[in-house]
N, C-alpha and C positions, 0 to 999 in steps of 0.2 A: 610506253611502247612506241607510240606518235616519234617521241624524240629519238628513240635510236634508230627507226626507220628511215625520219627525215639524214640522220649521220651515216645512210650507207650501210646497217647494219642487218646483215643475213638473220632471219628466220630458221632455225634448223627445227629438229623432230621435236615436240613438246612432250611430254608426261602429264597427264590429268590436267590439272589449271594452271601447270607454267609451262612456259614458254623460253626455249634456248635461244641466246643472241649470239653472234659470231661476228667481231669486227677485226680484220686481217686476224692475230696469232692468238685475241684475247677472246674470251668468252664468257656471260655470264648469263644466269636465269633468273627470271622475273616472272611472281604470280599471276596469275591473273582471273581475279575474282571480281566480277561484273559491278561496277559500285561501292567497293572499298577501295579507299587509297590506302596508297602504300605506306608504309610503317616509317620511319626517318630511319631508324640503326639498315633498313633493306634496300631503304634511297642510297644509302652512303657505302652499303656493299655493292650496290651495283656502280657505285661512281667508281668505289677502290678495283674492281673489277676488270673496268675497262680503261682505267688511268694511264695504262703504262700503251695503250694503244693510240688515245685521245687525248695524253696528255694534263698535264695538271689542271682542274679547275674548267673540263670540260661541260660539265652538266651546268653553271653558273654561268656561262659563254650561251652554251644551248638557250636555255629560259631565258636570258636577255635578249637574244635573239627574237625570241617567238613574239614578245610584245610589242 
């Protein structure tokens, strides 16, 4: 959630423990369960989610960034 925040990515209304993202036309939702990470098939929905907004191979841009 850090990383789609650092990309400009809106906060909308949540539902119990996830959380909606909103980046320009694309949107996706990320759980959020205090201490579990995230599953990789849920990593890669939320990459294929926002892809067409950030482009290919945004989330490996992202985390290379962060270190």
């Amino acid at each position: 959630m850090r990383i789609l925040r650092a990309l400009g990515a809106v906060e909308r209304a949540g539902k119990g423990s996830h959380v909606r993202f909103r980046i320009g036309a694309c949107f996706t939702v990320v759980p959020n369960h205090q201490g579990d990470d995230l599953k990789v098939g849920t990593v890669n929905g939320i990459e294929s989610d926002l892809e067409p907004c950030l482009g290919k191979g945004w989330l490996k841009m992202a985390l290379r960034e962060r270190r």
